[in-house]
C-alpha positions in Angstrom: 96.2 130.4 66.2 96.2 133.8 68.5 98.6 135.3 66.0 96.6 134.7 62.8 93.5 136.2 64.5 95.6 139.4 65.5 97.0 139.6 62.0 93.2 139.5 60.8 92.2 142.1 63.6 95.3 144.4 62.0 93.9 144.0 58.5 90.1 144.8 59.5 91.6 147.7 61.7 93.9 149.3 58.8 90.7 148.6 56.5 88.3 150.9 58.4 90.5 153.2 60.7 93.4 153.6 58.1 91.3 154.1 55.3 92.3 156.6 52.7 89.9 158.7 51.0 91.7 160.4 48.3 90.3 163.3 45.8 90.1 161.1 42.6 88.4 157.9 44.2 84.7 159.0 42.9 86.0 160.5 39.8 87.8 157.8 38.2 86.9 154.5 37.0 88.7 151.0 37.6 88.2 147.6 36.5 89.2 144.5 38.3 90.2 141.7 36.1 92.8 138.3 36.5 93.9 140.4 39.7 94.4 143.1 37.8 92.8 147.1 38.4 92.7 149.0 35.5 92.2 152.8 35.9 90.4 155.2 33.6 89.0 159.1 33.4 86.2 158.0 31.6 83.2 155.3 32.2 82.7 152.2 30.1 80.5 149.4 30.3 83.4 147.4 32.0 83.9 149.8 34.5 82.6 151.0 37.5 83.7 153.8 39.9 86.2 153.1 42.2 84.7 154.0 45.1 82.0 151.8 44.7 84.7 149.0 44.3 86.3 149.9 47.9 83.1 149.9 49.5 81.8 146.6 48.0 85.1 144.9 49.1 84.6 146.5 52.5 81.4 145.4 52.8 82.7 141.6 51.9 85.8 141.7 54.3 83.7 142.7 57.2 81.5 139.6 56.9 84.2 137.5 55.9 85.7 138.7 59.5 82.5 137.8 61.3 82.3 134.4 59.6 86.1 134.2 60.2 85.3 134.9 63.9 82.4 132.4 64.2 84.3 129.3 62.5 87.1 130.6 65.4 84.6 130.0 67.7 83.7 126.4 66.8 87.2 124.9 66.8 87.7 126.6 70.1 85.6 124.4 71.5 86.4 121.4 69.4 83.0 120.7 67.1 84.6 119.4 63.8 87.5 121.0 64.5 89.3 118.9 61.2 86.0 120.9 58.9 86.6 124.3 60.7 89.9 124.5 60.3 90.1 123.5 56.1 87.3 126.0 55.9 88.8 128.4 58.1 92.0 128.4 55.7 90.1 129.0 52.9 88.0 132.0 54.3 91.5 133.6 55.8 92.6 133.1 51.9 89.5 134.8 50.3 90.1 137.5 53.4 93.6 137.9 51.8 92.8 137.9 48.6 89.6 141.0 49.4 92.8 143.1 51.2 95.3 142.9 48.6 92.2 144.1 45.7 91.4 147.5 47.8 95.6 147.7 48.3 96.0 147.5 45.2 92.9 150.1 44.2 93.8 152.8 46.8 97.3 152.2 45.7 96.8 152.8 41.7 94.3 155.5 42.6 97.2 157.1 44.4 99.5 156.4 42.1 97.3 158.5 39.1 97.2 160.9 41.0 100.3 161.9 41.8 101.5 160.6 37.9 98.8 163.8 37.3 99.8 166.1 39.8 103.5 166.3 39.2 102.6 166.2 34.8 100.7 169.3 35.6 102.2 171.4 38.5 105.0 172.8 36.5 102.3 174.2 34.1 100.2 175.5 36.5 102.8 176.5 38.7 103.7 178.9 36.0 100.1 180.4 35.3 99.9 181.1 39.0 102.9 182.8 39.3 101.7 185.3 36.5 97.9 185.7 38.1 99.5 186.1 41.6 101.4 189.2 40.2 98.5 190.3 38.7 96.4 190.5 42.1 99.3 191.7 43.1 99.7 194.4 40.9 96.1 195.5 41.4 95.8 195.0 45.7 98.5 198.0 45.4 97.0 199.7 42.8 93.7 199.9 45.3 95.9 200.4 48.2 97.3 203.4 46.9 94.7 204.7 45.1 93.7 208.1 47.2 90.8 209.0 45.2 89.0 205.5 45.6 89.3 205.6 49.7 86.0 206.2 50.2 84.2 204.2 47.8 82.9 201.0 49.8 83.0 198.7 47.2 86.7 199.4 46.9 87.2 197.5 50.4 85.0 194.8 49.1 87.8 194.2 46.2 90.9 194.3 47.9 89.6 191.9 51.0 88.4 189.5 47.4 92.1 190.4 46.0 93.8 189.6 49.1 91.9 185.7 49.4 92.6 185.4 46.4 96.2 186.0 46.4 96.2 183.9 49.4 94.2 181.0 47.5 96.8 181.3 44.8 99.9 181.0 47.5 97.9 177.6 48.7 98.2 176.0 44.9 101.8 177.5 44.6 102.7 175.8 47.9 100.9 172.5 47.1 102.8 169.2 47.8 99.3 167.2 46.5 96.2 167.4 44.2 94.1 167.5 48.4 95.9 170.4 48.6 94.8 172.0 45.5 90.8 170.7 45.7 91.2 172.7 48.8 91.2 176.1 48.3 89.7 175.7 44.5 86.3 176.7 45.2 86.9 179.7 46.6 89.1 180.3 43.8 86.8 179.6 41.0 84.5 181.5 43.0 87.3 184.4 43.5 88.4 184.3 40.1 85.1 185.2 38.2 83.8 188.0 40.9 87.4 189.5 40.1 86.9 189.3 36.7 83.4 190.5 36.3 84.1 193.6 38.3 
């Protein structure tokens, strides 16, 4: 009995403690069906964000745990215990059952995203390369520019430059899509003040 309880204390403590909150899990959609998730990029009327799935399903596990706890509490001191016990079975399976749909949402979530990240690095590995060179090209061109020393918005430009080339190292180095969500508003941001002056 003591190790089922510490096996549901594990689950509840990797649901809350362990939880992963990954970049796409309010951006995509997913669909639970014949315990089944279904993933998509775009909203229908069978689907509903996954976030909100985790989060109903973490709602449900932690009362399932307190009700889990309280019909612990009654066969520990022996009121129906034969009752408590068949319904405590049944409450450790729907318990089961609530784990194994957020493992396998956080796990398909996951899953898409790294499907996405490696589909798309190579290109965008490449485009970076070429816009680092550029910043590159024009930080040294500033640099070296006697004539411009003095002009104050100069500095202003090569410290933008220099994020930006330093932005653009971040998404070169990037193991993940986290990695890339990162530093991207600053290079959005970056990118059009470059461009605009």
């Amino acid at each position: 009995m003591n190790k089922i309880f510490m096996v549901i204390l594990w689950i509840v403590f990797v649901l809350w403690f362990g939880s992963i909150f990954w970049y796409f899990e309010d951006k995509v959609y997913c669909n639970i069906e014949n315990n089944d998730v279904t993933i998509s990029l775009r909203n229908y009327s069978w689907t509903s964000k996954c976030k909100v799935y985790v989060d109903i399903i973490q709602q449900n596990a932690l009362k399932m745990y307190d009700e889990i706890m309280l019909i612990n509490s009654y066969i520990v001191q022996w009121e129906d215990v034969y009752y408590w016990k068949k319904l405590l079975e049944e409450k450790k399976s729907e318990f089961i059952k609530l784990v194994n749909y957020r493992t396998q949402i956080v796990s398909v979530v996951n899953r898409f995203e790294k499907i996405l990240f490696d589909k798309y690095y190579d290109w965008l590995q490449k485009e970076m390369k070429d816009y680092y060179l550029d910043l590159e090209s024009q930080y040294y061109s500033l640099v070296n520019d006697v004539s411009q020393k003095r002009w104050s918005g100069n500095e202003l430009k090569k410290t933008q430059l220099k994020q930006q080339m330093e932005n653009v190292s971040s998404i070169l180095d990037a193991k993940n899509l986290d990695d890339i969500i990162k530093v991207s508003s600053s290079y959005i941001y970056l990118k059009k003040q470059i461009e605009w002056k």
